[in-house]
C-alpha positions in Angstrom: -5.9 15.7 -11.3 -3.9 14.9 -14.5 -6.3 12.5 -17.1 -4.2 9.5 -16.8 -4.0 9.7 -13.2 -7.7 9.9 -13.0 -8.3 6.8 -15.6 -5.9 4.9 -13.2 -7.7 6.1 -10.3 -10.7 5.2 -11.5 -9.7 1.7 -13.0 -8.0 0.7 -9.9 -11.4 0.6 -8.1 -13.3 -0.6 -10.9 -11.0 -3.8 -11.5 -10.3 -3.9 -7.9 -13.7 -5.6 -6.9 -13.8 -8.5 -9.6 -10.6 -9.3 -8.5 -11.4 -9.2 -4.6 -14.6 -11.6 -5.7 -12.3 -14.0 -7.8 -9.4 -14.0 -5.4 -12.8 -15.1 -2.7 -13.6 -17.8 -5.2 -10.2 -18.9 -5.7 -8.5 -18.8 -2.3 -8.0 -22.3 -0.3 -7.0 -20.1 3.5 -6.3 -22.2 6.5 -6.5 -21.4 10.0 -2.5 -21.4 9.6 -2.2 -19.4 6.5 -4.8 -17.3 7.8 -2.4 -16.2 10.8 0.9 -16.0 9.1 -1.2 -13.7 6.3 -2.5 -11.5 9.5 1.1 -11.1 11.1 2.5 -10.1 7.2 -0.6 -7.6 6.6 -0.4 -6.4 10.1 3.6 -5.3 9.2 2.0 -2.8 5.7 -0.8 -1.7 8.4 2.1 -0.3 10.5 4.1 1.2 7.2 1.0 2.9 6.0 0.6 4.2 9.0 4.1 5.4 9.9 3.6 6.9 6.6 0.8 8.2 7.1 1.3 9.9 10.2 3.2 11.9 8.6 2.2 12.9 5.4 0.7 16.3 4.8 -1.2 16.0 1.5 -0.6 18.4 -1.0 0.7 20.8 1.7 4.4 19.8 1.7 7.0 17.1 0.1 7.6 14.3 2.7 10.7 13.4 3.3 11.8 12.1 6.3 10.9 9.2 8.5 9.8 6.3 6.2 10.1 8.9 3.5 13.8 9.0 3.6 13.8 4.8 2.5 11.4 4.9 -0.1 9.2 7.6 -1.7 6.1 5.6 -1.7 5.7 3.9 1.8 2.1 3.8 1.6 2.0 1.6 -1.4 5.1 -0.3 -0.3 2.8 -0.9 2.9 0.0 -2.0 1.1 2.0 -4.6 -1.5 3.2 -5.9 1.8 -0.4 -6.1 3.2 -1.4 -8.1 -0.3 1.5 -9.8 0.5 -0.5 -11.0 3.6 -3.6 -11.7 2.0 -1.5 -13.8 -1.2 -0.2 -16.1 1.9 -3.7 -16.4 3.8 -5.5 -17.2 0.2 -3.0 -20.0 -0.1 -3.8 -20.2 -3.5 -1.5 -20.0 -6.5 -3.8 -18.6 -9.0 -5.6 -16.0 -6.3 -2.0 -14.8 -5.5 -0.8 -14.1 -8.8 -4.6 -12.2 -9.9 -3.9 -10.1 -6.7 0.3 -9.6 -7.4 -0.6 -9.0 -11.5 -3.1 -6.4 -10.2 -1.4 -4.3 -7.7 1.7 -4.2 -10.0 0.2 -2.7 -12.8 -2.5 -0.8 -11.4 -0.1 0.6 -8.8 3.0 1.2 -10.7 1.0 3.6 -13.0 -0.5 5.4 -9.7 3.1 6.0 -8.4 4.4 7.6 -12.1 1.4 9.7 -12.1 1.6 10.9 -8.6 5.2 11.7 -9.2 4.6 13.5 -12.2 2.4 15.9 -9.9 4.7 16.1 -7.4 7.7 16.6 -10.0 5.4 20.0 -11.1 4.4 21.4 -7.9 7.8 20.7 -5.5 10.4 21.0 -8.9 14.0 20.9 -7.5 13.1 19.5 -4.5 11.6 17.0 -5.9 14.1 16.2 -8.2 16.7 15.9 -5.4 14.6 14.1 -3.2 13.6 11.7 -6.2 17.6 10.9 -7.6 18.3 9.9 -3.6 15.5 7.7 -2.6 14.3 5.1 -4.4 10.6 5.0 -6.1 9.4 1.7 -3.9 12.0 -0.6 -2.6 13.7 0.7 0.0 17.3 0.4 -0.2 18.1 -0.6 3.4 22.0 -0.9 3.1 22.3 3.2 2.4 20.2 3.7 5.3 17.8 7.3 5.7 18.6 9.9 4.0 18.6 13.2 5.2 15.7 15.4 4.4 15.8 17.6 1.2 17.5 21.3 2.4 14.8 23.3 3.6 12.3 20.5 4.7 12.0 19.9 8.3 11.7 16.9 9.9 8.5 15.7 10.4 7.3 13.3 13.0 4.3 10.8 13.4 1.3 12.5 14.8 -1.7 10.8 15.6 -3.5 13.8 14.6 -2.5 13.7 10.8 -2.8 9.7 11.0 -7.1 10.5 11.4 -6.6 13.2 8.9 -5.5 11.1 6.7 -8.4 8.4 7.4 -5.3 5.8 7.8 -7.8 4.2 9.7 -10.2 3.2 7.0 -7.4 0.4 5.4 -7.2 -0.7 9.3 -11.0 -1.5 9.3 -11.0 -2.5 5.8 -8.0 -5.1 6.7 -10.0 -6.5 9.6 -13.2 -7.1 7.2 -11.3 -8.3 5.2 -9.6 -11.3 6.8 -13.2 -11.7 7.8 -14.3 -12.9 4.4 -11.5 -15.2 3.9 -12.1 -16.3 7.2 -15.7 -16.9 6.0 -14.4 -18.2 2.7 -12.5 -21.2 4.7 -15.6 -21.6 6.8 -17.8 -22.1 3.4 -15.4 -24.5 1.7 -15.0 -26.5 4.8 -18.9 -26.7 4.6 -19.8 -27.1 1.4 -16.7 -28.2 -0.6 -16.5 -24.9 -2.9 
């Protein structure tokens, strides 16, 4: 792993629990917010793990499926599953600590891992890369096809465990536990 990757990696973890505990201290969730924020997170749970499903880890460049909208449909599912927890915190300054952290943190993941990718797949890559975009899909072009030479991969339960897709899953339901809790305790107590 390249040294800025790593620093990110490492950083991303390291911020990420001051801002989980600040975004508790600062959220206002109702039962209402709570519920809209589970259907939105619930719609990243089911990108990550289309995306996941078929992702093979340094083993081969995805690029079909999900892959052919976006090159980065794990982290597009997860900003969409901050998304829910933004909405269930119903709170404008929790929202924007969580938005301001998964944009910078995770922007700098995605140039790193590309740069990786960019040395180990080369042309393929490059191809891939100038035809689907970096994080938004573009859903007016539609898929693309895969890069020549790459099959077509499809969802497999298999490489969804593999992957341990199931550990944001769990996380997610804990999750929305605490801010569950969170509404509990400021409905109790006022704070």
């Amino acid at each position: 792993m390249s040294q800025p990757r790593k620093f990110w990696m490492r950083w991303r973890v390291r911020v990420g629990y001051p801002v989980a505990i600040l975004y508790w201290v600062l959220a206002t969730p109702k039962p209402h917010w709570i519920a809209i924020g589970v259907v939105i997170a619930g719609l990243g749970l089911i990108i990550r793990a289309a995306a996941s499903g078929q992702l093979r880890k340094n083993e081969e460049l995805a690029t079909s499926g999900i892959y052919s909208v976006t090159r980065n449909p794990l982290y597009l599912g997860s900003a969409i599953l901050a998304a829910g927890f933004i909405v269930a915190g119903r709170s404008l300054w929790a929202g924007l600590l969580v938005a301001v952290y998964f944009c910078v943190f995770y922007y700098a993941v995605m140039r790193n891992e590309e740069e990786e990718l960019r040395a180990k797949f080369g042309a393929s890559f490059e191809k891939y890369a100038a035809n689907v975009p970096l994080f938004f899909p573009n859903i007016f072009r539609g898929p693309k096809q895969p890069v020549e030479g790459a099959a077509p991969k499809v969802f497999s339960w298999a490489q969804y465990r593999r992957n341990r897709e199931y550990k944001p899953l769990i996380g997610t339901i804990g999750a929305f536990a605490i801010v569950w809790f969170r509404m509990w305790f400021r409905t109790r107590y006022g704070f």
